[in-house]
Structures are given as C-alpha cells and as structure tokens.
OpenMM code with the backbone's topology and positions (N, CA, C; nanometers):
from openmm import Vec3, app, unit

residues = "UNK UNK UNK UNK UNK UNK UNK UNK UNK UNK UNK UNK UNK UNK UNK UNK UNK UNK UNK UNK UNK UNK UNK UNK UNK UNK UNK UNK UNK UNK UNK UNK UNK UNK UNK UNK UNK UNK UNK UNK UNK UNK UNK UNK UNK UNK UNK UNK UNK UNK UNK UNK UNK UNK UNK UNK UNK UNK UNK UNK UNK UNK UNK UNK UNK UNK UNK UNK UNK UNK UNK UNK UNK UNK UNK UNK UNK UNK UNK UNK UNK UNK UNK UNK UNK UNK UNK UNK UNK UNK UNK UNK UNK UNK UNK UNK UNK UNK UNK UNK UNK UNK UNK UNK UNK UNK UNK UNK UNK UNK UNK UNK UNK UNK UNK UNK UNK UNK UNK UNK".split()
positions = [
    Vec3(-0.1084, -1.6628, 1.3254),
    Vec3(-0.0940, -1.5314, 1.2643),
    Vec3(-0.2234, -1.4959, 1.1911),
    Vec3(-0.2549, -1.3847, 1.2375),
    Vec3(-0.4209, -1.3281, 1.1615),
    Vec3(-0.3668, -1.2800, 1.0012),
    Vec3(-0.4735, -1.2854, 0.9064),
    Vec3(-0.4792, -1.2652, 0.7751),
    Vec3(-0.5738, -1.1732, 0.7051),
    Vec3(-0.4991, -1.0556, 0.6312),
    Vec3(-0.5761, -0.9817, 0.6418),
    Vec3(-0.5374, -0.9490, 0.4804),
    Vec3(-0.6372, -0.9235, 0.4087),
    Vec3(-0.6338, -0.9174, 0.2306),
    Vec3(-0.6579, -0.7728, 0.2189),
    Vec3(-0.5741, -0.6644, 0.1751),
    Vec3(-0.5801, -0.5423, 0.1325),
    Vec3(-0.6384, -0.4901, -0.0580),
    Vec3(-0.7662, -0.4869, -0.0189),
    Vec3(-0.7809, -0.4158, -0.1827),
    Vec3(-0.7955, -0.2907, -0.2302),
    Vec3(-0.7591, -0.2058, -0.2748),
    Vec3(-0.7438, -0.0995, -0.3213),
    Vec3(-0.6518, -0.0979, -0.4935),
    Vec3(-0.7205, 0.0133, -0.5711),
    Vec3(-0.6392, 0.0413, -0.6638),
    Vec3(-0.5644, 0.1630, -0.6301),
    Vec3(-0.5254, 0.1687, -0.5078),
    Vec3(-0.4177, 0.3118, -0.4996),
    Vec3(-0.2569, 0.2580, -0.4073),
    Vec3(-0.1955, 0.2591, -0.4952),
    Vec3(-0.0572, 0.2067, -0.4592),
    Vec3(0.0078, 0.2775, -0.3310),
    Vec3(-0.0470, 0.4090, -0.2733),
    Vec3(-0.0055, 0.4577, -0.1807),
    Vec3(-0.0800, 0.4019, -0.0146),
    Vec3(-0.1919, 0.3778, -0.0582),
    Vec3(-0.2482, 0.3208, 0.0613),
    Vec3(-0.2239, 0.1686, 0.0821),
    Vec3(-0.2133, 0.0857, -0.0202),
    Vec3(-0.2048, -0.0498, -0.0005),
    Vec3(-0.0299, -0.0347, 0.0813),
    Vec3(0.0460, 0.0605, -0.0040),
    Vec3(0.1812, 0.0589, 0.0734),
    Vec3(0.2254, 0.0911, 0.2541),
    Vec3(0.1000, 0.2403, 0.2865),
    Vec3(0.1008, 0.2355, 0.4237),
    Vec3(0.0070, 0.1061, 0.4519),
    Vec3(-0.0572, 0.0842, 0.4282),
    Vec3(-0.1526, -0.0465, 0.5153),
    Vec3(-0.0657, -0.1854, 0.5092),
    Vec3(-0.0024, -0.1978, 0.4089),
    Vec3(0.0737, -0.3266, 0.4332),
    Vec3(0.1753, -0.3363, 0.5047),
    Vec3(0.2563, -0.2341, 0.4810),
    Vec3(0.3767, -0.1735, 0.5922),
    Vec3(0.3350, -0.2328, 0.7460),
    Vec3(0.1990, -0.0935, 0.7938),
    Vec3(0.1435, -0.1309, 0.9244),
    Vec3(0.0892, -0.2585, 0.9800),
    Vec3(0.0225, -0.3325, 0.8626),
    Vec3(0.0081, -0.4635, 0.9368),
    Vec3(0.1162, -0.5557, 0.9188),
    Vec3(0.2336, -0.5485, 0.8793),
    Vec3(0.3117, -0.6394, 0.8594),
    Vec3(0.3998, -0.6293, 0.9917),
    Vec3(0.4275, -0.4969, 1.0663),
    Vec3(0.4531, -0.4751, 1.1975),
    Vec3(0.3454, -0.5532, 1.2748),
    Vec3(0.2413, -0.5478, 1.3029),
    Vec3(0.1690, -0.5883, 1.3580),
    Vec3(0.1297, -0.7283, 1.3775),
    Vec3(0.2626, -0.7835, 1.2886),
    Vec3(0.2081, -0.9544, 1.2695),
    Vec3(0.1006, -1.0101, 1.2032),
    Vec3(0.1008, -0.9827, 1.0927),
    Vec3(-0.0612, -1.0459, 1.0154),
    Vec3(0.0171, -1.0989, 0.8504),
    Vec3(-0.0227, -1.1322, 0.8155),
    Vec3(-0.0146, -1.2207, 0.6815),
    Vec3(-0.1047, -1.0605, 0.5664),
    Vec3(-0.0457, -1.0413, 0.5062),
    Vec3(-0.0488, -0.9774, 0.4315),
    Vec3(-0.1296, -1.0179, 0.2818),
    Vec3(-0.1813, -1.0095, 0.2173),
    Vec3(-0.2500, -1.0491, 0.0765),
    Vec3(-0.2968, -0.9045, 0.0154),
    Vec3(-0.2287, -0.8216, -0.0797),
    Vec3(-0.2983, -0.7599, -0.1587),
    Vec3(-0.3704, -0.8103, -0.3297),
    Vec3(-0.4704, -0.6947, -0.3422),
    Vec3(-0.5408, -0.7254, -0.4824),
    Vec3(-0.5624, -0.5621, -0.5246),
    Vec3(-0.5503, -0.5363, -0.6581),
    Vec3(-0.5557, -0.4193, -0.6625),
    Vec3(-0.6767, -0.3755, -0.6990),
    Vec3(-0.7982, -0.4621, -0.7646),
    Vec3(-0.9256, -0.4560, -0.7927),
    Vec3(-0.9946, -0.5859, -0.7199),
    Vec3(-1.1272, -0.5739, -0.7742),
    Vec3(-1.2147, -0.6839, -0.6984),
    Vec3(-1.2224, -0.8162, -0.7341),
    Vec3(-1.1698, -0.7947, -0.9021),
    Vec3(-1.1856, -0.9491, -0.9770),
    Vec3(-1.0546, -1.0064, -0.8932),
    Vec3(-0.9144, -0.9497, -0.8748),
    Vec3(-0.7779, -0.9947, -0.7885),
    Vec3(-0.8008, -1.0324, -0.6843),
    Vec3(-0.9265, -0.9982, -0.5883),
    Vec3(-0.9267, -1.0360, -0.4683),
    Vec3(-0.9511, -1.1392, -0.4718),
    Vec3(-1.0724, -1.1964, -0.5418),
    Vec3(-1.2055, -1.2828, -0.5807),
    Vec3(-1.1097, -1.4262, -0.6261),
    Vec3(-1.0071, -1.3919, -0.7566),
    Vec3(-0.8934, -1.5170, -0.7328),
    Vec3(-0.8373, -1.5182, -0.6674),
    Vec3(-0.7574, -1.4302, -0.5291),
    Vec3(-0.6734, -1.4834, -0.3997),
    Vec3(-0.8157, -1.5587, -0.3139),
    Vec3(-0.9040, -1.5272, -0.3227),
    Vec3(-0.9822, -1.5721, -0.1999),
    Vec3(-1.0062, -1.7158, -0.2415),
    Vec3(-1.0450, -1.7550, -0.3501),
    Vec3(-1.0380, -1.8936, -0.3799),
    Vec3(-0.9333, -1.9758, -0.3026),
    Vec3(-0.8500, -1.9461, -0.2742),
    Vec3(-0.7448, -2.0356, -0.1993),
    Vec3(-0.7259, -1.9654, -0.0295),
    Vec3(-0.7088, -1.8251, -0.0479),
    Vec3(-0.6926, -1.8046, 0.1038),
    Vec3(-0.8126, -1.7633, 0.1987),
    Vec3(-0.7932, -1.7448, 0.3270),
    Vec3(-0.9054, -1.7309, 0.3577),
    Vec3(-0.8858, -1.6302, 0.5090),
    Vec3(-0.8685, -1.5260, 0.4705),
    Vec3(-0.8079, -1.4473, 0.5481),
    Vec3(-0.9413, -1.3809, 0.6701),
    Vec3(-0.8679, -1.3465, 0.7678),
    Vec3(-0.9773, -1.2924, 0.8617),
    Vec3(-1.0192, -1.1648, 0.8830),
    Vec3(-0.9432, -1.0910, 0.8292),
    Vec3(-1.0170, -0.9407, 0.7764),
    Vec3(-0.9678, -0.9458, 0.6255),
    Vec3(-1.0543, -0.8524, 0.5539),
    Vec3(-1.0542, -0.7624, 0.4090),
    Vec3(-1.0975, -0.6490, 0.4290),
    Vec3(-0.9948, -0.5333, 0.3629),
    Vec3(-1.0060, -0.4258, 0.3662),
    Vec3(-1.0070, -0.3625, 0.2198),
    Vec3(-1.1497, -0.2974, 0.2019),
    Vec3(-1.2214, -0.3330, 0.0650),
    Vec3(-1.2227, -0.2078, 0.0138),
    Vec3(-1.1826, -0.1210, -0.1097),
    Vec3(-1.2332, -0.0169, -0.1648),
    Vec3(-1.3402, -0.0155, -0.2283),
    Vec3(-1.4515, 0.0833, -0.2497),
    Vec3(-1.5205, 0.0746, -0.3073),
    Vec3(-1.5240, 0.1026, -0.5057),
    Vec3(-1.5310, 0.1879, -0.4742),
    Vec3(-1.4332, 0.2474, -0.6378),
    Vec3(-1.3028, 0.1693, -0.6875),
    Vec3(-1.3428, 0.0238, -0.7696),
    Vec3(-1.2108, -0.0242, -0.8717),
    Vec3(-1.2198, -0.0261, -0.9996),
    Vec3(-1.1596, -0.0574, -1.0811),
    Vec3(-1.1738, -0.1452, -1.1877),
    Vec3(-1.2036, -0.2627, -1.1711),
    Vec3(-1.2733, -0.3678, -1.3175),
    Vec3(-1.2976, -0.4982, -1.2933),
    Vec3(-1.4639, -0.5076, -1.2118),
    Vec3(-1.4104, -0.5172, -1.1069),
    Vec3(-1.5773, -0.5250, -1.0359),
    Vec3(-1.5137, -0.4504, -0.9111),
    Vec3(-1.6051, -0.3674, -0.8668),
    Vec3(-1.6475, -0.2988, -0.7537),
    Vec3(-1.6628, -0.3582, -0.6540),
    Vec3(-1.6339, -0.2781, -0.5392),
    Vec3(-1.6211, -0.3094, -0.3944),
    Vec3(-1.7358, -0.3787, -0.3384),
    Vec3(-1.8672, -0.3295, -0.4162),
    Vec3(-1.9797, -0.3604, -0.3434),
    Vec3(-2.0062, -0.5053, -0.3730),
    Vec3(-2.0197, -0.5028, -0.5352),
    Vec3(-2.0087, -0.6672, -0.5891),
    Vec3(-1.9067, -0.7441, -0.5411),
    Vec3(-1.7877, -0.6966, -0.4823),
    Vec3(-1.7068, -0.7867, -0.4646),
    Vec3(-1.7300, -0.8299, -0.3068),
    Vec3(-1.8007, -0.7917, -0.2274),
    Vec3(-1.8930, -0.8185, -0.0850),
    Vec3(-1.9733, -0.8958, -0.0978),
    Vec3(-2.0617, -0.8740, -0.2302),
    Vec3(-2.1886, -1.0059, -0.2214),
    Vec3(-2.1262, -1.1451, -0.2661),
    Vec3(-1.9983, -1.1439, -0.3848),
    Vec3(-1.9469, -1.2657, -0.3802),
    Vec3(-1.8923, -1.3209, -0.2538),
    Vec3(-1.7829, -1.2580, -0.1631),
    Vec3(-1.7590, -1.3155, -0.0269),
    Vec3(-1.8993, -1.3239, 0.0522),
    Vec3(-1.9686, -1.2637, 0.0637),
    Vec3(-2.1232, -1.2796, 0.1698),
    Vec3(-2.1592, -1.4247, 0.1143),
    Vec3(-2.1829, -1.4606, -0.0163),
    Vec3(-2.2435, -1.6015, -0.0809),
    Vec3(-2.0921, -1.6944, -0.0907),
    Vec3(-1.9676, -1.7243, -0.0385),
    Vec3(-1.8589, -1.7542, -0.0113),
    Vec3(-1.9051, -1.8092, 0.1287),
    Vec3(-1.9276, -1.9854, 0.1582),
    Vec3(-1.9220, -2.0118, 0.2782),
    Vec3(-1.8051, -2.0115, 0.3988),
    Vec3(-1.6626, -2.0069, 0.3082),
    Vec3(-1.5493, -2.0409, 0.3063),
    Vec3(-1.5325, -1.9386, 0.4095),
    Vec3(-1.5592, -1.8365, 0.3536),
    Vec3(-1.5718, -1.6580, 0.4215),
    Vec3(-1.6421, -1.6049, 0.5046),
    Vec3(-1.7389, -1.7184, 0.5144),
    Vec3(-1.8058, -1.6730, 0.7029),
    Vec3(-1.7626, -1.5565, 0.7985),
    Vec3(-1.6920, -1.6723, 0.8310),
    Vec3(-1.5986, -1.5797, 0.9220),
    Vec3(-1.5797, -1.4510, 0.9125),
    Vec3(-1.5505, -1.4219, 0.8096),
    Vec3(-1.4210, -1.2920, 0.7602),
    Vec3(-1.5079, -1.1806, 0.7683),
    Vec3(-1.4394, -1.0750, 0.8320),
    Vec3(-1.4848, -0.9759, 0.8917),
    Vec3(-1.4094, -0.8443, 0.7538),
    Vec3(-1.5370, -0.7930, 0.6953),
    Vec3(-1.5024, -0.6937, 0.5688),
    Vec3(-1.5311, -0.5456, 0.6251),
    Vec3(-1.4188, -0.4431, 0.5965),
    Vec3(-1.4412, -0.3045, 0.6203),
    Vec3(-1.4149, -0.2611, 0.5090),
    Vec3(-1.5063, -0.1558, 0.4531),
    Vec3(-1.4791, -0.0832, 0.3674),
    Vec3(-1.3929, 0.0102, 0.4000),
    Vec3(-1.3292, 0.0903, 0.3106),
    Vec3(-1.2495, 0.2079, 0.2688),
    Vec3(-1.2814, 0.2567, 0.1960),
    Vec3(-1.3421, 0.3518, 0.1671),
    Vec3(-1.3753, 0.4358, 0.0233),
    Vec3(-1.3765, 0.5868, 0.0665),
    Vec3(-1.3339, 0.6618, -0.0436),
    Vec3(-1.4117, 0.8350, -0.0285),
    Vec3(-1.5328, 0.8304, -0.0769),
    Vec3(-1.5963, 0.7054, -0.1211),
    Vec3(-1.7609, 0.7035, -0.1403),
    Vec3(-1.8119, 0.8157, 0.0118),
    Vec3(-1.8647, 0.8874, 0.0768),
    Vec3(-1.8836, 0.9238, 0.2101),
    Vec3(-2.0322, 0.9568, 0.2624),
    Vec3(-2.1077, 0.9687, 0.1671),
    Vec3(-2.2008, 1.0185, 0.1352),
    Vec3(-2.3330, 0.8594, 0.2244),
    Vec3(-2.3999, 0.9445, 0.3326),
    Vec3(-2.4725, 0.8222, 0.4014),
    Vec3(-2.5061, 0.7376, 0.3336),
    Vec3(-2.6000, 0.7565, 0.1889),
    Vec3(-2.6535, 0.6629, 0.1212),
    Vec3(-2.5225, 0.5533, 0.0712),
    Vec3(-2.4078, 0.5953, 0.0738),
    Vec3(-2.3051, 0.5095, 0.0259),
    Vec3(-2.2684, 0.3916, 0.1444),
    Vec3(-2.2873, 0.4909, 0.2790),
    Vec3(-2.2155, 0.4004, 0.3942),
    Vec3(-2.3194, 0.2997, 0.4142),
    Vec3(-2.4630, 0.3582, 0.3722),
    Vec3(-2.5628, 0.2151, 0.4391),
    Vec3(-2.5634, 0.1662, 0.3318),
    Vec3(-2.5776, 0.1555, 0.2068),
    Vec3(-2.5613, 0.0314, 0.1337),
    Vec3(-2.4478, -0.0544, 0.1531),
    Vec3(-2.3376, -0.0274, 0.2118),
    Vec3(-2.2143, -0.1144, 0.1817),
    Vec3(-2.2042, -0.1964, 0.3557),
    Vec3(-2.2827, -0.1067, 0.4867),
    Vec3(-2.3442, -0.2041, 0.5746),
    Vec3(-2.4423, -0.2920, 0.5481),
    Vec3(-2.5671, -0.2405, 0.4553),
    Vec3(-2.6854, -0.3274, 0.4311),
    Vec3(-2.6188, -0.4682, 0.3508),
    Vec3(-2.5105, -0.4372, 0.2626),
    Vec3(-2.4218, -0.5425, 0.2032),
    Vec3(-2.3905, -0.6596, 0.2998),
    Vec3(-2.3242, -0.6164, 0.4101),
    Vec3(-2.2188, -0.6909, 0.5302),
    Vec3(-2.1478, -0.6840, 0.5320),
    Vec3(-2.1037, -0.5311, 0.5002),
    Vec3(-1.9698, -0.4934, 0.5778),
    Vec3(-1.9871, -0.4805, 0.7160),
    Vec3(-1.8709, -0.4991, 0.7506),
    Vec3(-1.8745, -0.5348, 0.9073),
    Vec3(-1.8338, -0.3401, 0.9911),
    Vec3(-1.7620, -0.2920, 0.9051),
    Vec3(-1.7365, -0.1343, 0.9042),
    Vec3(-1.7708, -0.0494, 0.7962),
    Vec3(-1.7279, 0.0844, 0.7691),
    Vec3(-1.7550, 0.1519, 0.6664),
    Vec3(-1.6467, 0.2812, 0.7304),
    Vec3(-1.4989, 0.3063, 0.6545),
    Vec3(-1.4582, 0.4050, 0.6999),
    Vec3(-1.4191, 0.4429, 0.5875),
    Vec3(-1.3727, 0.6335, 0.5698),
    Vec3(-1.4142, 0.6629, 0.4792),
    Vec3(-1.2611, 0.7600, 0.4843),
    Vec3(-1.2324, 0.7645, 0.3562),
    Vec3(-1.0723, 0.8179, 0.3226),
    Vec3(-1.0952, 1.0032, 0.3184),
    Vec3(-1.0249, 1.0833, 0.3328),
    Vec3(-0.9115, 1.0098, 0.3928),
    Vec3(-0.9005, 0.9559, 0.5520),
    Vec3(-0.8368, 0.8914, 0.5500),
    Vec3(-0.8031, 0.7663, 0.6642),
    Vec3(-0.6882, 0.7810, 0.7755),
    Vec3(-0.6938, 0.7619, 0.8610),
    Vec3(-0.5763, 0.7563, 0.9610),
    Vec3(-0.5574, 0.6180, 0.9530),
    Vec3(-0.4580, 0.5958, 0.9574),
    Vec3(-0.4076, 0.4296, 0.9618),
    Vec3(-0.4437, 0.3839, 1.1081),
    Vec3(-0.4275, 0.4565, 1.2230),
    Vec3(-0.4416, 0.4454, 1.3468),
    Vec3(-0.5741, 0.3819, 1.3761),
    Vec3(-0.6424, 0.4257, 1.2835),
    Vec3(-0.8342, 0.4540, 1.3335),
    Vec3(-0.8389, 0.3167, 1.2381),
    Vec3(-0.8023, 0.2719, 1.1161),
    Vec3(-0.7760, 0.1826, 1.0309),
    Vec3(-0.7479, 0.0317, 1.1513),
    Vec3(-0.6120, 0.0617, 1.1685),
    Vec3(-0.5663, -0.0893, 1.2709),
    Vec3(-0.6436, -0.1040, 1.3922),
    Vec3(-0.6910, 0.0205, 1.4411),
    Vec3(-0.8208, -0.0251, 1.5650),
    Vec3(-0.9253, -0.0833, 1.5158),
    Vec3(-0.9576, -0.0291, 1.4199),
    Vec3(-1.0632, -0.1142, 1.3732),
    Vec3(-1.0972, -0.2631, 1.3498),
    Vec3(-0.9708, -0.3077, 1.2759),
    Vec3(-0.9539, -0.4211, 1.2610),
    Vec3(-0.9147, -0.5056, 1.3979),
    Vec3(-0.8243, -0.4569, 1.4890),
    Vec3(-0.7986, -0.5250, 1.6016),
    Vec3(-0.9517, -0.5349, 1.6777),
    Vec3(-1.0627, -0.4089, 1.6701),
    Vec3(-1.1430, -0.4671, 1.7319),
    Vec3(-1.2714, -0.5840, 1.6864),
    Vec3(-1.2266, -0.5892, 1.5461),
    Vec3(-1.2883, -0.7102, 1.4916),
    Vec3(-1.2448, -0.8157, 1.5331),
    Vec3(-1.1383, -0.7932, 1.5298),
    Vec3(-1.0600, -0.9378, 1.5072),
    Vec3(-1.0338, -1.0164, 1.6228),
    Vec3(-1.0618, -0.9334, 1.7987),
    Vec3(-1.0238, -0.9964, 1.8868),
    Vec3(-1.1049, -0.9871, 1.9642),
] * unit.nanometer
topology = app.Topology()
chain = topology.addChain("A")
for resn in residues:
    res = topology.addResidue(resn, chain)
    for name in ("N", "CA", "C"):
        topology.addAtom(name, app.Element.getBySymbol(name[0]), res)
C-alpha cells in the first residue's frame, strides 16, 4: 500500500484529499503545519507528500529542505499545493525539490494524477 502524508492548514482540503486517497488505497498521514509533518516523518516514511506552502510553525518551503537533507526521504516524491501562483513562487519551490508545483484552487482529479504519475 503506497503512503502518502497530506499537509495543509485548511481542514477542507485535507478532508477532500484524504477522502480521495483513502478510495484509492494509500495510507493516509495528515499534519496540519510543517513542524507536524517534520514529527510524523521521523517515524514514517511515506512515498508522496503533499505540501502547502503558507502554514504556521514553519513553512512549506523550509519544511522541503528538512525532507531534501532527510536520507530516510530519498525516495519521496513532494508536490506542492499552494495559492502561492506567482512564477517566482513555483520556481523556488522546484529549485527546492519539489517534484511538482500545483496551485489552488485545485481539482482533486489533476491532484491524484499527479501523484499516480509519480508514484508509478
């Protein structure tokens, strides 16, 4: 079963995104800011994260360079989510290593392709 860590501080999107991948068969992990992710990731080690940029605690972007310096996290394939939209926003958060950059509002549709085409 693939593993996929949802962060956002907006209770409406973590609710459609967890919903949809939980149909989809994946292991579920939310965090509602970046410092929450940063203690689930210590133990799990999921194969996508789906990252907001805008939290409390620490930010989306800082919370990329800790998983990028995370050997554990190799693997793990990170897409942003943000209404950040603005180019200079999308190439810093690729120049980071995000593996995507999609930008709210969001289709969930365009969301789970994304990840399926990471992931397989």
């Amino acid at each position: 079963m693939k593993k996929i860590l949802l962060v956002d501080d907006e209770p409406n999107i973590i609710m459609a995104l967890e919903y949809t991948f939980k149909k989809n068969n994946f292991e579920v992990f939310i965090a509602r800011d970046g410092q929450e992710a940063l203690d689930i990731l210590k133990s799990n080690y999921p194969d996508v994260i789906i990252l907001d940029v805008m939290m409390p605690m620490v930010d989306g972007y800082a919370t990329l360079e800790h998983i990028k310096n995370d050997k554990n996290l190799s693997h793990t394939k990170v897409i942003f989510l943000s209404a950040k939209n603005k180019t200079s926003d999308i190439e810093k958060g690729i120049s980071l290593g995000a593996d995507a950059y999609l930008t709210k509002p969001f289709s969930v549709k365009n969301v789970v392709d994304k990840v399926f085409e990471l992931v397989s």
